[in-house]
KEKE-3310 file (N, C-alpha, C; in steps of 0.2 Angstrom, whole numbers, plus 5000, padded with zeros to 4 digits):
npx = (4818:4816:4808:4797:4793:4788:4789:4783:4783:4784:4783:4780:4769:4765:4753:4747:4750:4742:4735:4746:4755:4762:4761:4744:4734:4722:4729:4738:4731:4728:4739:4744:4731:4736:4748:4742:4736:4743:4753:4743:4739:4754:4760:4747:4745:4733:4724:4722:4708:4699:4701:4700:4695:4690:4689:4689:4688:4692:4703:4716:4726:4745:4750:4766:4777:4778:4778:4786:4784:4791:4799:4802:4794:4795:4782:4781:4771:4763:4756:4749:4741:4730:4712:4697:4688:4696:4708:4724:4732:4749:4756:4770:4776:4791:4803:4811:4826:4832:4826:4816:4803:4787:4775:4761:4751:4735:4726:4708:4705:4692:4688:4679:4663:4656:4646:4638:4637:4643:4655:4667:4675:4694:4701:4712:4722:4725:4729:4739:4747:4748:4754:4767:4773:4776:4784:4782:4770:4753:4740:4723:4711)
npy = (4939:4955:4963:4954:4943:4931:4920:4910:4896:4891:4881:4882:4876:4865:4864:4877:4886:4895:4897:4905:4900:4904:4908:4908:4922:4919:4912:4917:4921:4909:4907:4916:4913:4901:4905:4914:4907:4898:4906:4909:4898:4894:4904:4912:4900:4892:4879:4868:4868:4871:4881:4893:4907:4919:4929:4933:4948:4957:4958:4965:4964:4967:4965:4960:4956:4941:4925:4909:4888:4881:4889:4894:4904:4914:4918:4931:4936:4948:4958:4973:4982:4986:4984:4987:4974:4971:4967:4972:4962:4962:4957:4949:4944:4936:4931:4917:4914:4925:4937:4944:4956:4950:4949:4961:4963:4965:4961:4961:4956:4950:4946:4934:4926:4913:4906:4914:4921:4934:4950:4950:4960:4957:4948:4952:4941:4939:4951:4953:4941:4948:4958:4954:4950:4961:4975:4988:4989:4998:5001:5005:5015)
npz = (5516:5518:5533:5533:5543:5541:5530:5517:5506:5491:5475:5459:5448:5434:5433:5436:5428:5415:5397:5390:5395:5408:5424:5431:5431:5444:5450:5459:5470:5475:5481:5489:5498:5503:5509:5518:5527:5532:5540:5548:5557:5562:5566:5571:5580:5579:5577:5563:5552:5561:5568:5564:5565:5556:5542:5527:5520:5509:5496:5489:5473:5466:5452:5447:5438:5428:5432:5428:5425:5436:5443:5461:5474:5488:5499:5507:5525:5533:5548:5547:5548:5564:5569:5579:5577:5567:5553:5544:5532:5524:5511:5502:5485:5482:5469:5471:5467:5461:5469:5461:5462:5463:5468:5475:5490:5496:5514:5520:5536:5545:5561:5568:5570:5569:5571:5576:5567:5563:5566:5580:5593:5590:5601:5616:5618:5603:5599:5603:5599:5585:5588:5592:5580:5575:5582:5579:5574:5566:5577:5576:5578)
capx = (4813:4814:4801:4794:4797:4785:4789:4782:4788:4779:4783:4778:4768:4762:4744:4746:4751:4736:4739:4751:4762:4765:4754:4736:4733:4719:4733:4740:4727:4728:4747:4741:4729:4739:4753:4737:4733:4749:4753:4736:4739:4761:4761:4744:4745:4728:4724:4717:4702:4691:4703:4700:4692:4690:4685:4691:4684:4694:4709:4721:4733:4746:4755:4774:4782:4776:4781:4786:4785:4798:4803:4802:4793:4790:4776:4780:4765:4766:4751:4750:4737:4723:4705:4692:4687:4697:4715:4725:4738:4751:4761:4773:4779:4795:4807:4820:4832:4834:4825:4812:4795:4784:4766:4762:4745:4734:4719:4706:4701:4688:4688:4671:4660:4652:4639:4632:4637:4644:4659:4667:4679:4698:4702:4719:4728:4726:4730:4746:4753:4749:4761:4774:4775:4779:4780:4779:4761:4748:4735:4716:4702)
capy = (4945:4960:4967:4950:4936:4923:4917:4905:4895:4890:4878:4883:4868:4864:4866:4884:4890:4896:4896:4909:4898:4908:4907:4912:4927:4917:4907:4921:4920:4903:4906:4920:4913:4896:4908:4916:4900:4894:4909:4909:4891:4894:4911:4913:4894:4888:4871:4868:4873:4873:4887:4899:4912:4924:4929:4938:4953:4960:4959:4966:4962:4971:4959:4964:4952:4935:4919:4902:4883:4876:4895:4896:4909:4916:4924:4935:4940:4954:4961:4980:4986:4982:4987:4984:4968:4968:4969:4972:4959:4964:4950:4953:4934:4935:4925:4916:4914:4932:4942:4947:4956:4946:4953:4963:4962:4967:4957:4965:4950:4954:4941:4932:4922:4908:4901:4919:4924:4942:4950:4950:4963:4956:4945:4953:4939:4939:4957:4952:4938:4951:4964:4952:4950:4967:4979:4995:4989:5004:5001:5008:5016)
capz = (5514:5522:5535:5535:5549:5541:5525:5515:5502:5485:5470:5454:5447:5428:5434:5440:5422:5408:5390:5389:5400:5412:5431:5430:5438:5449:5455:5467:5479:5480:5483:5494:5503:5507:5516:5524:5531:5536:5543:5555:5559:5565:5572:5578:5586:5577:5575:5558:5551:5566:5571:5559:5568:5554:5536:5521:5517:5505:5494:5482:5471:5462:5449:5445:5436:5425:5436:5425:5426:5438:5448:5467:5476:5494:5501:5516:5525:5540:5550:5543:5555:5567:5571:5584:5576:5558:5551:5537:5533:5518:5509:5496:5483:5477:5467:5475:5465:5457:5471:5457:5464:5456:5467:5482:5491:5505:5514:5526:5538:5550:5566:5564:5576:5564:5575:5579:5559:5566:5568:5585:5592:5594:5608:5619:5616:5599:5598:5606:5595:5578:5591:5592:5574:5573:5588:5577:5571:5568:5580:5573:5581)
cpx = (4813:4809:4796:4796:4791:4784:4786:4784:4782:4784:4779:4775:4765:4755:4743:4745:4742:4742:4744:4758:4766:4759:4749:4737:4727:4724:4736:4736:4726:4736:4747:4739:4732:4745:4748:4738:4739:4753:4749:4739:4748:4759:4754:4740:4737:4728:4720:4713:4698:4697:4704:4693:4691:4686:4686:4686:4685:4701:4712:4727:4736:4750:4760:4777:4777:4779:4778:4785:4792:4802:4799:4800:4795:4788:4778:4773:4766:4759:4752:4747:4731:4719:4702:4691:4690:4706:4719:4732:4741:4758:4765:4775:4786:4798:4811:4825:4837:4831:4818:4807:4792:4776:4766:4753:4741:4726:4717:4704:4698:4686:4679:4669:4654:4647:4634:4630:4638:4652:4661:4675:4686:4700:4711:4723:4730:4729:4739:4751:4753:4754:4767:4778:4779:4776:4781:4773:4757:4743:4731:4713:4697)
cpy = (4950:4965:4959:4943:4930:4923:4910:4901:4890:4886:4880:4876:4871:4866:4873:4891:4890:4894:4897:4907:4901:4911:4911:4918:4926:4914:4910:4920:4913:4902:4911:4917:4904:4899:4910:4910:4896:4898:4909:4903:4893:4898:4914:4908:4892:4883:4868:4873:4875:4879:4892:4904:4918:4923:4934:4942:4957:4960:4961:4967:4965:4966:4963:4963:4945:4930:4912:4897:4884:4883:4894:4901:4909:4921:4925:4936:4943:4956:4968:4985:4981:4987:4985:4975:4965:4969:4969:4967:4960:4957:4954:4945:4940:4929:4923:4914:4923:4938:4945:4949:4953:4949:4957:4961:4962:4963:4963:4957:4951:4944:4939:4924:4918:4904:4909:4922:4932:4942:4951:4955:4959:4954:4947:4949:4937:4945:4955:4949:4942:4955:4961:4950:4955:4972:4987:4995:4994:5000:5008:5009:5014)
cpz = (5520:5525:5535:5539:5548:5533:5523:5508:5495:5479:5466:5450:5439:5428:5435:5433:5418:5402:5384:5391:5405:5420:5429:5434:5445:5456:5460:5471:5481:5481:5491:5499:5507:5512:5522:5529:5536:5542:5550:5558:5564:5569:5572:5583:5585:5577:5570:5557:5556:5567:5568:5559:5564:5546:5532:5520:5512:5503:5487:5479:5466:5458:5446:5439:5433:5430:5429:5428:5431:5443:5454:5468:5483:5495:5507:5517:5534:5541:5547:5549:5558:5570:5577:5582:5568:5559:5549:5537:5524:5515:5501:5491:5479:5475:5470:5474:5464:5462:5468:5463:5461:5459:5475:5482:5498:5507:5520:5529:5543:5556:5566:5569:5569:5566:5577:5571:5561:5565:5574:5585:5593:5599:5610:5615:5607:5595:5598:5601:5589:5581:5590:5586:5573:5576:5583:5573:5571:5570:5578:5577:5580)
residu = (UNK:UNK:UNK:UNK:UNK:UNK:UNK:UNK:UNK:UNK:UNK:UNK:UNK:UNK:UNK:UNK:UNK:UNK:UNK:UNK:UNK:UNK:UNK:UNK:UNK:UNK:UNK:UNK:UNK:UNK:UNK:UNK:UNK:UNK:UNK:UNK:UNK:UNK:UNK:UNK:UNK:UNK:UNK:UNK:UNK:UNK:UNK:UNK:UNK:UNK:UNK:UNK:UNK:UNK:UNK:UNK:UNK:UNK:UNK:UNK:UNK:UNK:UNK:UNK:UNK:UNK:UNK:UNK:UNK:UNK:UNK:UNK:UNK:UNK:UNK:UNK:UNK:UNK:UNK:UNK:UNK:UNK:UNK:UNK:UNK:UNK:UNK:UNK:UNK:UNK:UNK:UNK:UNK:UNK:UNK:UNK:UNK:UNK:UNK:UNK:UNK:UNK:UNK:UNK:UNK:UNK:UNK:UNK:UNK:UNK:UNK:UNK:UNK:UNK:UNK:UNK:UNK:UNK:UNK:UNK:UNK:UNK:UNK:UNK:UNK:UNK:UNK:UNK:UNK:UNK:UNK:UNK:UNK:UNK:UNK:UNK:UNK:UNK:UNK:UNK:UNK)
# end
């Protein structure tokens, strides 16, 4: 996948389909947000859920393409940009056999202190592993 250096990898299962046969459209975000996760967890060196230093704020999906029973996806997901204390991270799923788009999609997650219940600004080193992702990253004011 091009422009993304952390792919994830998705089985299409019978349970994912509705009635029409073909994946819900609820199901991306649980297709979404399991790359989120696995993502956060690899490359930025989390450990579980206690390491989930943050919290959706917002996202959106563009659907391209139908996904069947039994097709292969992957979800790239790439930082986009970053804030004082937020950051947009953009994920694209394709097919893996054919290349198809199949959705694109953007999340805002705001770094988040859950014993004080606030946002918190970006801690350096965190700045840093989103940089290494991709050092032509826009940095926000």
């Amino acid at each position: 996948m091009d422009g993304f250096r952390y792919v994830y990898p998705i089985e299409v299962r019978f349970r994912d389909l509705d009635a029409l046969g073909h994946v819900n459209n609820a199901v991306y975000l649980t297709y979404l947000e399991s790359a989120r996760m696995a993502f956060w967890i690899q490359v930025m060196k989390r450990e579980g859920l206690k390491g989930m230093d943050m919290i959706l704020a917002r996202v959106e999906v563009d659907y391209r393409s139908p996904v069947s029973f039994g097709e292969f996806l992957d979800v790239g997901v790439r930082c986009a940009s970053i804030r004082r204390s937020s950051f947009v991270l953009e994920s694209t799923i394709l097919e893996r056999t054919t290349g198809r788009l199949v959705a694109e999609a953007r999340k805002v997650l705001v770094h988040y202190d859950y014993s004080a219940g606030k946002a918190v600004p970006l801690p350096p080193e965190m700045r840093q592993k989103l940089l290494d992702q991709d050092p032509d990253l826009q940095i926000e004011s």
